[in-house]
N, C-alpha and C positions, 0 to 999 in steps of 0.2 A: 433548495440547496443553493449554497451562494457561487459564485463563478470559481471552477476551482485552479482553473489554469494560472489565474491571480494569485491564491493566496500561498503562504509560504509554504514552502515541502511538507514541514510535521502538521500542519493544518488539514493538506491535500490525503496525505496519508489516513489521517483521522476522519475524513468525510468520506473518502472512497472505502476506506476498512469496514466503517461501522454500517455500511449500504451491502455488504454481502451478506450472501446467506451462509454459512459455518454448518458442517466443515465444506471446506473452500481446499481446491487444489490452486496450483502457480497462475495455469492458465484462468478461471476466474478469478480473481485476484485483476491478474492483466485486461483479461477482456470487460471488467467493471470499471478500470481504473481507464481503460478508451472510453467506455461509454459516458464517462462521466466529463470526459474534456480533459482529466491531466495533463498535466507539465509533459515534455517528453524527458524531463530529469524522473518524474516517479516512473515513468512506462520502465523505464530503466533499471531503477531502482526494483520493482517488484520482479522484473523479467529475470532480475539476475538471484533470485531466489532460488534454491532447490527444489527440483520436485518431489514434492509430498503433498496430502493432506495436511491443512492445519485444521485447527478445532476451534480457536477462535482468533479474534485481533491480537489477544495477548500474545500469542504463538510468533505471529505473521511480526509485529512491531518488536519483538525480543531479540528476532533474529536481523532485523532490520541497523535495529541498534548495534550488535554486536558487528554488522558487517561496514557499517559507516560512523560509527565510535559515534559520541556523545554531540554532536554538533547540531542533529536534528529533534531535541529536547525530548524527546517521547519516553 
């Protein structure tokens, strides 16, 4: 995996997402996205997710998008 704390938000999201196992609650999600060295913009970004299960990435980056509008290309 490349440094993720480097690369851009929707990159960071796309390497930490697709590293979980599904279905994934908030806190996995979060506690993958420490382990991997994220931004503290994603720790952020995921932390402020709702708790649920999701089922996969598609779930997780749908809602992502609709909460931070179209700026993070996903």
């Amino acid at each position: 995996m490349s440094a993720v704390p480097a690369e851009a938000i929707d990159l960071q999201i796309s390497d930490v997402l697709g590293a979980v196992r599904y279905p994934a609650n908030k806190d996995r999600l979060v506690d993958a996205a420490r382990d991997a060295g994220a931004s503290n913009e994603l720790l952020a970004i995921l932390d402020g997710l709702p708790e649920q299960d999701y089922a996969g990435v598609d779930d997780v980056t749908r809602l992502i998008g609709s909460n931070y509008g179209p700026g993070l290309g996903l």
